[in-house]
NUKOLFI-63088 format. One line per 4 residues: number of its first residue (from 0); for each residue x, y, z of C-alpha. Coordinates in nm, 2 decimals, always signed. Layout:
<atoms>
NUM	X/Y/Z | ...
</atoms>
This chain:
<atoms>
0	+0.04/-0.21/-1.22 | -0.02/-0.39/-1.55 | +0.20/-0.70/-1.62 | +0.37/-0.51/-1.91
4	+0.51/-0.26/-1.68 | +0.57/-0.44/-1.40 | +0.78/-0.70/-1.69 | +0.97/-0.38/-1.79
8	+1.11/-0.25/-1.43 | +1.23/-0.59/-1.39 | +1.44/-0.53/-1.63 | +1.57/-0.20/-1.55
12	+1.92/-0.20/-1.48 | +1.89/-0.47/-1.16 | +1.72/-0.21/-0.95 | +1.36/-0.30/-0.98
16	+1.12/-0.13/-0.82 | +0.80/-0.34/-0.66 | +0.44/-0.33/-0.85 | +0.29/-0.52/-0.59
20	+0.08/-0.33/-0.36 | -0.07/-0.43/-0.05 | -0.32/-0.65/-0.04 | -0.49/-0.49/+0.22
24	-0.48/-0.23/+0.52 | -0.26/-0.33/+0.80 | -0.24/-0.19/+1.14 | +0.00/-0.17/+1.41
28	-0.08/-0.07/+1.78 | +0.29/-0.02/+1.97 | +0.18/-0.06/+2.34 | +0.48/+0.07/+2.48
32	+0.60/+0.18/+2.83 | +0.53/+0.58/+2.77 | +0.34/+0.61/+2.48 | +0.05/+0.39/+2.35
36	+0.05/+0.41/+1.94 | -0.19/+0.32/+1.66 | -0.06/+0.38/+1.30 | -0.23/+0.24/+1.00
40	-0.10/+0.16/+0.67 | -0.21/+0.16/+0.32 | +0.04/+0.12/-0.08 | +0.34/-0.08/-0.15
44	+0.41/-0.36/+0.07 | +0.78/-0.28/+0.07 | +0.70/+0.10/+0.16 | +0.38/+0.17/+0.24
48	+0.22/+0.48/+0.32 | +0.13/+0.57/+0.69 | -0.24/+0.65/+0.62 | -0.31/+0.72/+1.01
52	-0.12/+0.77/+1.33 | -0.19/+0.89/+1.69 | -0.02/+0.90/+1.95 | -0.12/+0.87/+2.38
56	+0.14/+0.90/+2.61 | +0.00/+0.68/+2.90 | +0.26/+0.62/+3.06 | +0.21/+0.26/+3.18
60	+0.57/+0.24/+3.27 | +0.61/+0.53/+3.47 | +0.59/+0.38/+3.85 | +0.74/+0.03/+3.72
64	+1.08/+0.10/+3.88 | +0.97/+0.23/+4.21 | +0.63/-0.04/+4.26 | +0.64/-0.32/+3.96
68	+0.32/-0.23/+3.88 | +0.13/-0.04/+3.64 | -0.10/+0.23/+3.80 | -0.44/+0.33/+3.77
72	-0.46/+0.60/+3.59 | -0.19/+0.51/+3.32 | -0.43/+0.16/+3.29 | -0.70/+0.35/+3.23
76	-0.53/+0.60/+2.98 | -0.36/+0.32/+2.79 | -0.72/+0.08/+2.78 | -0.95/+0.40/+2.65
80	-0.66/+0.43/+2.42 | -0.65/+0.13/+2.26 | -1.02/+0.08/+2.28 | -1.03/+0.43/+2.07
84	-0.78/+0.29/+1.80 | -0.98/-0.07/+1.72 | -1.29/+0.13/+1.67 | -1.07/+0.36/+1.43
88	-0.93/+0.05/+1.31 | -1.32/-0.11/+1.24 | -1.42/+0.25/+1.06 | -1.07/+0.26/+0.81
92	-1.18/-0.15/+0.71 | -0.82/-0.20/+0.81 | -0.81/-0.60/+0.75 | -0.56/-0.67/+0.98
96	-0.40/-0.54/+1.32 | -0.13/-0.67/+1.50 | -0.10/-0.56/+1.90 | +0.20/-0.60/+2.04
100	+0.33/-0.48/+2.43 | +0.67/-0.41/+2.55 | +0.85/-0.37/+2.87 | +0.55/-0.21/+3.09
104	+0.33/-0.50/+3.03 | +0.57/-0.75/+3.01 | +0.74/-0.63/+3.34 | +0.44/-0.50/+3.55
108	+0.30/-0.78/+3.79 | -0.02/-0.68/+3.68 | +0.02/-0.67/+3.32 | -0.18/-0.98/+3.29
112	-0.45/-0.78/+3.39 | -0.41/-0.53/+3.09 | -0.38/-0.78/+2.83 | -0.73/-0.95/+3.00
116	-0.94/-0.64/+2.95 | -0.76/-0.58/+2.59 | -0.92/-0.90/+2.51 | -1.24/-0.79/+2.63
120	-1.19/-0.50/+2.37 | -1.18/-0.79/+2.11 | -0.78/-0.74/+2.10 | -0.53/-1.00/+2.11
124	-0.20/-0.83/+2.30 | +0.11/-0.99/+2.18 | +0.39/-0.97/+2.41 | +0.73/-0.92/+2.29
128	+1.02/-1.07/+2.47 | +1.32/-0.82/+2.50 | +1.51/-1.01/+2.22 | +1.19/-0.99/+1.97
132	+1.17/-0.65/+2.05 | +1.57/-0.55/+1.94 | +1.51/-0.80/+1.65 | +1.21/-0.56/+1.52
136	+1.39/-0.22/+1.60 | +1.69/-0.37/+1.44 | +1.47/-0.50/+1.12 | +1.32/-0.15/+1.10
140	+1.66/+0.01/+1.06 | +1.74/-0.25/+0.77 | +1.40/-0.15/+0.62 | +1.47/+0.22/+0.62
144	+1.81/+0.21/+0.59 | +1.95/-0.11/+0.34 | +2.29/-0.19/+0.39 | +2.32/-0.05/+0.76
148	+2.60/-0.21/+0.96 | +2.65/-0.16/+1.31 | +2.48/-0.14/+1.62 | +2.08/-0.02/+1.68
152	+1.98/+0.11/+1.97 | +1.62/+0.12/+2.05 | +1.55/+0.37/+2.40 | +1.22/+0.31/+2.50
156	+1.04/+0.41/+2.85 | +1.10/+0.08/+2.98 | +1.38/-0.03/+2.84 | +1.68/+0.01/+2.57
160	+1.75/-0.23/+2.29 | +2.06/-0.34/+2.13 | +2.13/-0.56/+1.81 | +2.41/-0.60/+1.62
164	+2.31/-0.62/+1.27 | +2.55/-0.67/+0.92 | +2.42/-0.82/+0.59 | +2.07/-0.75/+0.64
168	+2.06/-0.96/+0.94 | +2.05/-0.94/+1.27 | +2.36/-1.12/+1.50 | +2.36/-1.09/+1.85
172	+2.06/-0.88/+2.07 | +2.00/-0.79/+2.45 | +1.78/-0.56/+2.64 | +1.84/-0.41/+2.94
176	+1.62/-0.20/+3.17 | +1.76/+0.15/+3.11 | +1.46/+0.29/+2.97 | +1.37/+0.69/+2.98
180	+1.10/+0.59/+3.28 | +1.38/+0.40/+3.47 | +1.69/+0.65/+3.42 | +1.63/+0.90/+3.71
184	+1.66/+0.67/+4.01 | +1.96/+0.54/+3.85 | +2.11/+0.87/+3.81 | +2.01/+0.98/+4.18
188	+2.25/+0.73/+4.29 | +2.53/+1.02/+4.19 | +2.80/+1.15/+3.93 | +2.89/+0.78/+3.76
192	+2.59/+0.56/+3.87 | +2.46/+0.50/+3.50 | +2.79/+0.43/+3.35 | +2.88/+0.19/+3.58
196	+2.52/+0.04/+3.55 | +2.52/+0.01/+3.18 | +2.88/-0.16/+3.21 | +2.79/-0.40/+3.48
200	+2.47/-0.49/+3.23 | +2.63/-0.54/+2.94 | +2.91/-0.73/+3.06 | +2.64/-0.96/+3.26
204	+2.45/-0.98/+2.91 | +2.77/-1.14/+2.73 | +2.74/-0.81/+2.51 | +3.07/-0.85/+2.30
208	+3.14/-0.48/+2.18 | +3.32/-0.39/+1.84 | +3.43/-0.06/+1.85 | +3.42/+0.21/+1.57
212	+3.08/+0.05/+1.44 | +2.80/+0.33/+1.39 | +2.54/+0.35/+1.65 | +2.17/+0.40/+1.45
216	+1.93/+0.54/+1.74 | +1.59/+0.44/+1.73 | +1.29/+0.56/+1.98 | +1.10/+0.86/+2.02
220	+1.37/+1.03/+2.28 | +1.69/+0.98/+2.09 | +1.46/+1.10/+1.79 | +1.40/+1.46/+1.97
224	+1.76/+1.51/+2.10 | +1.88/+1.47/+1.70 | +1.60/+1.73/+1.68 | +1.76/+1.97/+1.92
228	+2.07/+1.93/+1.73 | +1.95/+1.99/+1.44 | +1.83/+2.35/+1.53 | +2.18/+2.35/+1.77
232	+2.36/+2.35/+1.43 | +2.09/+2.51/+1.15 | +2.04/+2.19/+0.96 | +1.87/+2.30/+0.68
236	+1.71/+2.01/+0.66 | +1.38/+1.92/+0.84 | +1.42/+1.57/+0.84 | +1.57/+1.34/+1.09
240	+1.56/+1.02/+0.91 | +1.94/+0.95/+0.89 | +2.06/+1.27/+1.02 | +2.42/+1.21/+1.16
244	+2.66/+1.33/+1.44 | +2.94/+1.26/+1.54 | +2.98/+1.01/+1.92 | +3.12/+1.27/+2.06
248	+2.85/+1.48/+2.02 | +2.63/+1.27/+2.28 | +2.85/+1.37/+2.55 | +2.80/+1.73/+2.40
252	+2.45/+1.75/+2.39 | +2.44/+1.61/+2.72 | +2.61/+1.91/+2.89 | +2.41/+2.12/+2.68
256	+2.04/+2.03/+2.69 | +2.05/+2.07/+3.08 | +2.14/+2.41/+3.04 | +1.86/+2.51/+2.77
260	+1.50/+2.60/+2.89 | +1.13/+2.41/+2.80 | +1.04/+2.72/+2.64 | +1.34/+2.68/+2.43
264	+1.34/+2.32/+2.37 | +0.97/+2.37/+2.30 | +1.00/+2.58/+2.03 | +1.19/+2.32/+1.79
268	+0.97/+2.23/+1.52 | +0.84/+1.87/+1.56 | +0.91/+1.87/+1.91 | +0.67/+1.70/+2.12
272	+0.63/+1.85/+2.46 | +0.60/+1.52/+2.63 | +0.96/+1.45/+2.54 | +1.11/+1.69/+2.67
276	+1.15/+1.61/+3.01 | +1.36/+1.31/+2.90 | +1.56/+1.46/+2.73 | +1.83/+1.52/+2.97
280	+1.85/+1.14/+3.08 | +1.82/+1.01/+2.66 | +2.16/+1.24/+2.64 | +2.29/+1.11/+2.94
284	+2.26/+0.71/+2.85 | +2.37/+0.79/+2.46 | +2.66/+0.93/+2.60 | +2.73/+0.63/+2.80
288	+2.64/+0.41/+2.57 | +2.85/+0.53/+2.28 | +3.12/+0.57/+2.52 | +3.09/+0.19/+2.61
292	+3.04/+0.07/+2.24 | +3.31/+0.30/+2.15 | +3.09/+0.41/+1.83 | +3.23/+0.58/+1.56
296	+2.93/+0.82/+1.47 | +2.56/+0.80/+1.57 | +2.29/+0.84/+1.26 | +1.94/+0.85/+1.33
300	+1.62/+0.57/+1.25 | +1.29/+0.75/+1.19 | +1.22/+0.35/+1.13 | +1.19/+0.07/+1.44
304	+1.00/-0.15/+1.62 | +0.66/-0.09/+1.41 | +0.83/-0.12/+1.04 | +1.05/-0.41/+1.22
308	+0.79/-0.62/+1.24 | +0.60/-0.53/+0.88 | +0.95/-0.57/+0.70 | +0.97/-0.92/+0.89
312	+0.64/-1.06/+0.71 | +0.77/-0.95/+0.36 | +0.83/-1.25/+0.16 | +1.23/-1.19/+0.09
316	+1.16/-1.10/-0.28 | +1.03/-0.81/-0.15 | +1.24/-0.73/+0.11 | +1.50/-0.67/-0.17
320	+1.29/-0.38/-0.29 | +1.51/-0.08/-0.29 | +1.27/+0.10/-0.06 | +1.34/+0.44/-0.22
324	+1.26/+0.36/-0.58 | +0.95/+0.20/-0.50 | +0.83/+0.52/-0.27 | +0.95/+0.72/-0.61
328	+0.76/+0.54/-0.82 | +0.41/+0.55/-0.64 | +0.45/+0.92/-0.61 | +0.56/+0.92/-0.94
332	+0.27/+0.69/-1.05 | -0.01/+0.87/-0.81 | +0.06/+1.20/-0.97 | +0.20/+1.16/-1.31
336	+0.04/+1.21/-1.68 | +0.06/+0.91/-1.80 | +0.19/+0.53/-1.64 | +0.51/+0.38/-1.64
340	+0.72/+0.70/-1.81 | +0.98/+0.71/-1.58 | +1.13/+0.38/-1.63 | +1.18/+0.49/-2.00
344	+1.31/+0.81/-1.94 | +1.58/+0.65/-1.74 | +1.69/+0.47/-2.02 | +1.69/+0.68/-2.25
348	+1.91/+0.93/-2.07 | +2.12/+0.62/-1.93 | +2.39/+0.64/-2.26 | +2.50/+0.98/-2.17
352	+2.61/+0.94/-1.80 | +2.79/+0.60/-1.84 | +3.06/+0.72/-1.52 | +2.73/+0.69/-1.29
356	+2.82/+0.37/-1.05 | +2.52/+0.26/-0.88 | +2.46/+0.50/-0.62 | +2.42/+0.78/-0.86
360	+2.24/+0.59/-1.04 | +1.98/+0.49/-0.82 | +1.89/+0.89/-0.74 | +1.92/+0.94/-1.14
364	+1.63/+0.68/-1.13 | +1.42/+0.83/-0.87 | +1.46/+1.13/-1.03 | +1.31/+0.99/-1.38
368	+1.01/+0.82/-1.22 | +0.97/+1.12/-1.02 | +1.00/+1.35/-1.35 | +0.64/+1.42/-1.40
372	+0.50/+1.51/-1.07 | +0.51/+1.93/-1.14 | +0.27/+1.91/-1.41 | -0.05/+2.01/-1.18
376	+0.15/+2.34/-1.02 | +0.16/+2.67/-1.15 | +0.41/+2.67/-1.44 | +0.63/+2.97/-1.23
380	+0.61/+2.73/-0.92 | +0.66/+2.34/-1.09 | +1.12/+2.40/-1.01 | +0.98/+2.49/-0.65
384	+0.75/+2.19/-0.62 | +1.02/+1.96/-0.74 | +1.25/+2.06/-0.47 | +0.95/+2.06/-0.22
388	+0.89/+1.68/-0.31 | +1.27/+1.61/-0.31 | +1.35/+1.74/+0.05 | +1.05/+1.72/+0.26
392	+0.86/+1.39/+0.10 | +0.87/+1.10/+0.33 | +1.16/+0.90/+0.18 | +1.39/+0.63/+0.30
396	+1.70/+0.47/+0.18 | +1.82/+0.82/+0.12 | +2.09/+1.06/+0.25 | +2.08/+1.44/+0.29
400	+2.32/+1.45/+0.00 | +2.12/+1.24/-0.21 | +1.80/+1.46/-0.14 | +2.00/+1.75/-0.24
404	+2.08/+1.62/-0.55 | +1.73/+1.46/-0.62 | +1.61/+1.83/-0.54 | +1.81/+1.96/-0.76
408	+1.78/+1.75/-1.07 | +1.40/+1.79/-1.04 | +1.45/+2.17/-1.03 | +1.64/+2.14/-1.33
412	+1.38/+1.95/-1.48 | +1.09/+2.22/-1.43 | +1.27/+2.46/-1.55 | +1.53/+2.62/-1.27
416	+1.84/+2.53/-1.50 | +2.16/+2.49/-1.35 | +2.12/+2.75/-1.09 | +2.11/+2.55/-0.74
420	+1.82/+2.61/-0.49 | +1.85/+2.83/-0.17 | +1.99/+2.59/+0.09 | +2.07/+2.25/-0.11
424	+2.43/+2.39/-0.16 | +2.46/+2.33/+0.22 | +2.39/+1.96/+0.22 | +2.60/+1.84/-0.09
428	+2.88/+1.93/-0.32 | +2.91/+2.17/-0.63 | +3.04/+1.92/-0.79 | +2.77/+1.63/-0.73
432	+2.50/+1.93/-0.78 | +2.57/+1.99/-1.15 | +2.61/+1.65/-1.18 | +2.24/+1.61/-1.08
436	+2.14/+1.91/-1.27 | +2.27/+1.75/-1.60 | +2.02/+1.48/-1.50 | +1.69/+1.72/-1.48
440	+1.81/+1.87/-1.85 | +1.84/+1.55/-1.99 | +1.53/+1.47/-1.85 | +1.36/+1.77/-1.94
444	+1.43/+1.70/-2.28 | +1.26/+1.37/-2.26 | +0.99/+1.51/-2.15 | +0.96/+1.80/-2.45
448	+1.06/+1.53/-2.72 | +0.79/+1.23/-2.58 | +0.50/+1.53/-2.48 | +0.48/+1.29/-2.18
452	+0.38/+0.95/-2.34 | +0.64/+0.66/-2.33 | +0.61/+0.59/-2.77 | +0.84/+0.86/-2.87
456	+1.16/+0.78/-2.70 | +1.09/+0.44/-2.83 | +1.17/+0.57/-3.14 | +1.48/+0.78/-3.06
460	+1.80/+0.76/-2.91 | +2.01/+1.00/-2.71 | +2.41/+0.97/-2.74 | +2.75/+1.05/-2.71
464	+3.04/+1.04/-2.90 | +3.37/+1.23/-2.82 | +3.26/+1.59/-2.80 | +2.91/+1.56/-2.95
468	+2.56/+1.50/-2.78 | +2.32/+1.34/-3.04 | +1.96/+1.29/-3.10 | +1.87/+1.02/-3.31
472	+1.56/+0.94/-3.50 | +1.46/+0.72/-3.81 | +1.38/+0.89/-4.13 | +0.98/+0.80/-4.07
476	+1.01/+0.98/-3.76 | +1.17/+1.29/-3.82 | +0.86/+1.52/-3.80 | +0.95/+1.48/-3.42
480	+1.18/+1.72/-3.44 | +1.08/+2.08/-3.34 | +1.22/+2.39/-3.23 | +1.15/+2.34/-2.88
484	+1.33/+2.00/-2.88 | +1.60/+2.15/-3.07 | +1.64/+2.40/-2.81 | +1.65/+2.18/-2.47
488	+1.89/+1.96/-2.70 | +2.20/+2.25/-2.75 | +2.09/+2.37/-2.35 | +2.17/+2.04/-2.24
492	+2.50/+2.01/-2.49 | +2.58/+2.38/-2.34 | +2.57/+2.25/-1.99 | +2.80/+1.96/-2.09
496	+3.01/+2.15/-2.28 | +2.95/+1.97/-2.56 | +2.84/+2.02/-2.90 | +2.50/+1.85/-3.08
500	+2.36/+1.75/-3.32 | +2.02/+1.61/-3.48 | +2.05/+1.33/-3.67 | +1.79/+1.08/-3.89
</atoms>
């Protein structure tokens, strides 16, 4: 981004988005007790893009509670899986990868051995300590979801995770062995073994519960159970990020996932097969562990341990990146017309919704920066392909309300007018969708008056006085006025209920 630009969205209404990019290509590999994961990144430091990520489910931690050791085969599995993911890592020029280990290395006797013939590989295996590892799942939730306040929860194979976190930061951590690997010996024990396991562990831990705080779940299990509810109840949305249900529900699910088939529970889209046998023992400790917490509703992380620990390098500046708008602005950027347009388009519409508080107007926002990314699709299609990008693009920071009405301002925009699309109407108000619609019209007639380019609503100004929407330009510029303008001008007056006029 040029300076210019980047001079101007500081500017903007305190909720700049962030023009610096990465400097380079970063690289995580999450050696973790059941899965062994390499994910590369590329964009926006405060955001960026996941350019690669595979997954091998190696299971180092499998036999951990029954010999302390990890086996042979997983070894071998997890070694030619790592040793697959640095040569990845060498082709992508990835600059910089951090390896870090969790409970199976870190509890197996012989995990020294892994982390020796890692280094033969050429790959430095950090070990995590059980509080570094709640700190980063707990970091991750503050990256993907600013302002979160409660407790994280972070099931892994090996073990589960908790952090208190409030403010952006994080209070008071433990971990406890009551991973997905370690659950079925403990339930073997009979009816009431686990819940009087987790109690006698988190009293031992000093744990000091608060009760009625949310419980954000984090880890690949938890993940797939919200899945199963999602289809349980027809969520029509396909993304778990933030996805909530009530505590009680855990107990719920619990009751009912041991009742449903593989061939069921493998038919939910995004479901991977090797979670499903843990499913029934994920339900069973979220159950417990709401119950102990006393939570007050459980919402889901797609963010943890891996964005932890990228959020924890960001300078703080950038850590105060509204994680949303600067997503919305690189998609807005990568696939626009012309640079920067969405930061004026904001404020030019800004006068004519001055009851938006800052919530509203942060989607309003996205929505502007996001305002040109139809131009490429078929004309009949571009309302369609703003809802597409709306609902099912990779954001965070945002709730399945606020992707309704992002959808439906950027169908507005391209042309789907106030009439709502098929299924948004399920995830937010009537009200708070024409709201959002008002926003695409006023948008759309940004775009119609500017023909893309920032200049034009330089030279203009769009108001509201009493009963009347106005359009203002100076004598000089006057020849800017058209038909076509004139006509998205009384549409948007129509919607309003307003009356307009052009003035010079």
């Amino acid at each position: 981004m040029n300076s210019m630009l980047s001079r101007v969205r500081a500017a903007a209404q305190t909720m700049a988005t962030s023009p610096q990019p990465a400097n380079a290509r970063t690289a995580i590999i999450d050696i973790g007790s059941n899965s062994v994961r390499l994910v590369v990144y590329d964009g926006p430091r405060r955001l960026p893009f996941i350019l690669f990520n595979e997954k091998v489910m190696a299971g180092l931690g499998a036999s951990l509670a029954r010999t302390g050791r990890i086996e042979e085969e997983p070894m071998e599995r997890g070694l030619r899986a790592i040793g697959r993911f640095a040569h990845l890592c060498q082709d992508m020029k990835v600059a910089h990868i951090r390896c870090v280990a969790t409970a199976a290395v870190r509890d197996a006797t012989n995990g020294d051995e892994f982390i020796a013939r890692a280094a033969a590989m050429g790959l430095t295996v950090e070990i995590l300590t059980g509080a570094q590892e709640a700190i980063g799942a707990a970091m991750g939730v503050l990256s993907g979801i600013p302002g979160a306040d409660g407790i994280v929860g972070d099931l892994g194979g090996g073990s589960l995770e908790l952090a208190r976190i409030r403010n952006g930061a994080v209070e008071q951590t433990i971990s406890l062995p009551l991973g997905v690997l370690r659950l079925p010996e403990i339930r073997a024990k009979g009816p009431g073994a686990l819940e009087r396991r987790v109690k006698t562990m988190m009293e031992k831990a000093g744990w000091q519960p608060e009760p009625d705080l949310p419980f954000y779940l984090v880890g690949g299990s938890w993940r797939a159970l919200a899945r199963f509810d999602m289809q349980l109840t027809n969520f029509p949305l396909p993304v778990v990020h933030q996805y909530e249900m009530t505590a009680a529900r855990a107990e719920q699910l619990t009751r009912i996932v041991s009742h449903v088939g593989r061939a069921r529970l493998k038919s939910i889209p995004a479901m991977s097969g090797s979670r499903i046998p843990t499913l029934p023992n994920a339900a069973a400790l979220l159950s417990v562990v709401v119950r102990q917490l006393r939570s007050s509703r459980l919402i889901v992380s797609a963010y943890g341990l891996r964005e932890g620990l990228l959020y924890e390098d960001l300078p703080a500046d950038i850590r105060q990146d509204d994680p949303l708008l600067v997503a919305a602005e690189a998609e807005g950027e990568a696939q626009s017309r012309f640079r920067g347009h969405g930061d004026r388009i904001e404020r030019w519409i800004a006068p004519i919704f001055p009851q938006d508080g800052p919530d509203l107007r942060r989607i309003r926002r996205a929505a502007c920066l996001l305002a040109d990314v139809g131009w490429r699709a078929n004309p009949d299609f571009r309302a369609e392909r703003g809802v597409e990008i709306a609902l099912h693009s990779n954001w965070v920071g945002i709730t399945a309300a606020e992707r309704a009405m992002l959808a439906q301002a950027l169908h507005s925009n391209f042309g789907g007018g106030l009439s709502t699309p098929i299924g948004v109407d399920q995830l937010a108000s009537s009200e708070a969708l024409r709201h959002a619609a008002l926003w695409g019209l006023a948008i759309r007639l940004a775009q119609r008056l500017s023909g893309g380019v920032e200049g034009p609503l330089t030279l203009s100004r769009l108001g509201r006085a009493g009963d009347l929407l106005t359009l203002s330009l100076q004598q000089e510029d006057a020849e800017l006025f058209g038909e076509a303008v004139e006509r998205r001008l009384r549409n948007l007056a129509q919607a309003m209920g307003l009356k307009y006029q052009l003035t010079t």
